[in-house]
N, C-alpha and C positions, 0 to 999 in steps of 0.2 A: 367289845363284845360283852356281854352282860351276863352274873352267874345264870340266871334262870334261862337263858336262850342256851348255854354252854350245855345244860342239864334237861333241856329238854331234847336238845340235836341229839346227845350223847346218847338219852335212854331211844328216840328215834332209829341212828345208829345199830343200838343194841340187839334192835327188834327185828330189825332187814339180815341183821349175822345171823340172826337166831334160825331165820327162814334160810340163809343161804347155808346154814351149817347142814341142815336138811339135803339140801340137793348135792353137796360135795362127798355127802357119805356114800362108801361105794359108788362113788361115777353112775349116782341116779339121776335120769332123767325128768324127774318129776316127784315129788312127797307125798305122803297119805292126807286126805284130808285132817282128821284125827290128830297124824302129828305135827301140824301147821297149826292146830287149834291149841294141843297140848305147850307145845314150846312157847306159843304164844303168849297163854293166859296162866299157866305154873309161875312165873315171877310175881304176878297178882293175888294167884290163890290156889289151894289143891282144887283139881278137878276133882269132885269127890260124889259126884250126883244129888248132890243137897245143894249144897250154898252155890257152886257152878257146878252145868251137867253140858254134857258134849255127847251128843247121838247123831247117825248118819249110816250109812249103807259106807262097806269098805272100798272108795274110792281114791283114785293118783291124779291129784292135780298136775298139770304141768308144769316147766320151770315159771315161766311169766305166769300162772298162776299163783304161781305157791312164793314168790316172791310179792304180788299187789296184793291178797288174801291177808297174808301174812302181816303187811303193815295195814294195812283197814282194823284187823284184830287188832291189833296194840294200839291201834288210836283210840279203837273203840274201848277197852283195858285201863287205860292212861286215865282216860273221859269219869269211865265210872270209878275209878278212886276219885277221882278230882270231886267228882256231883254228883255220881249216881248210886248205880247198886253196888259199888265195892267200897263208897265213903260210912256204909253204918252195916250195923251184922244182921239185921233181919233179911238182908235182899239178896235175892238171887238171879244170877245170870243164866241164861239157855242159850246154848249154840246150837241150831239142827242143820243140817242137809240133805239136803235128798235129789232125786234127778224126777224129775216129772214136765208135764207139758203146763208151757207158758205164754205171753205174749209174744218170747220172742219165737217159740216154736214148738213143737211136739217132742224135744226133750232136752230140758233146759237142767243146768244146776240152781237150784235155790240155796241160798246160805241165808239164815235167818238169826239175829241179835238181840235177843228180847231180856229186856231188867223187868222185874219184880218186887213189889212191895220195898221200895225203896224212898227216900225224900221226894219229893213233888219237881217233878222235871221241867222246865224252861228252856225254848230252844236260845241258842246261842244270841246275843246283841251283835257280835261281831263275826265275823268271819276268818279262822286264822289258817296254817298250814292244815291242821289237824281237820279243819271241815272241808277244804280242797280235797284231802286224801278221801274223806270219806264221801262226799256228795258228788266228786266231778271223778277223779283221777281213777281212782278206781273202774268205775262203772265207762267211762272210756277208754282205755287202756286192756280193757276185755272185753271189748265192744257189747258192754251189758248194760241193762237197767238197776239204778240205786235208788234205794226210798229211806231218807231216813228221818223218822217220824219221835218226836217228841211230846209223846201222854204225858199227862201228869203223873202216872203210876210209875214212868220208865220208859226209857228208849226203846225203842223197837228200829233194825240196821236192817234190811232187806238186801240179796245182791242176784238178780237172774240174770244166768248168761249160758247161752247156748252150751250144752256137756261137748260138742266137738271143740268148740273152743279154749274150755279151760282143762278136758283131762288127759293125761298123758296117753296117749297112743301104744298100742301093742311092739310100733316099729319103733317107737323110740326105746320100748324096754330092751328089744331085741337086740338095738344098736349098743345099747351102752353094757350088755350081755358081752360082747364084741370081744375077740382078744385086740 
């Protein structure tokens, strides 16, 4: 096994604790979207609404959300040190969400990835773990639509999928409420 496969499993690894340290707190059944983004991209950078800014309506992914959510974030995190908006200091990253109607229905979650003002973007030659997670696994695995679009200005990550799909339910909070 090779150091750089060892060190990138690892920070992989890292990123799925991060989301699962979320759902084991208090016997939740599901994370804020917020703090799936926070835990996420704090290792990369302060969320601070300048250089990264993280807005959204106060929403509860579910556990199989807030677990795939959770690693698409840090591929996407990984990516822009590696190339994008987090390899030079002028650029900045935007995470939004919101619930509104989509292709796939009258009320979808949208999570949206957009870099800024960063080096001149190239989509990938190759295809590796990191673009499975973000093009296919994801967007199947939440039986949702992925777009991920490479400007020259900067990536742009799209994810719509139905809000019954991915948010935590009143009866799940009820359940894990539970004695």
């Amino acid at each position: 096994m090779s150091k750089s496969f060892q060190t990138v499993f690892s920070q992989r690894l890292n990123g799925l604790s991060r989301s699962l340290d979320l759902l084991v707190e208090d016997g939740k059944c599901g994370a804020a979207v917020s703090d799936v983004v926070c835990c996420q991209l704090e290792p990369f950078g302060k969320i601070d609404g300048v250089r990264i800014s993280a807005t959204g309506p106060g929403l509860m992914l579910n556990q199989n959300a807030t677990q795939n959510i959770g690693l698409a974030l840090h591929e996407l995190a990984t990516n822009a040190v590696k190339y994008g908006a987090l390899s030079v200091q002028e650029d900045t990253i935007e995470v939004a969400w919101q619930i509104r109607p989509g292709a796939l229905g009258s009320a979808c979650f949208h999570l949206t990835w957009r870099e800024r003002n960063g080096p001149e973007v190239k989509a990938p030659q190759h295809s590796g773990f990191g673009q499975v997670v973000l093009q296919r696994m994801t967007g199947v695995t939440l039986g949702g639509l992925v777009e991920h679009e490479f400007y020259p200005s900067g990536v742009v990550w799209t994810l719509e999928v139905l809000a019954a799909a991915v948010l935590a339910s009143k009866a799940d909070d009820s359940a894990s409420a539970a004695p």
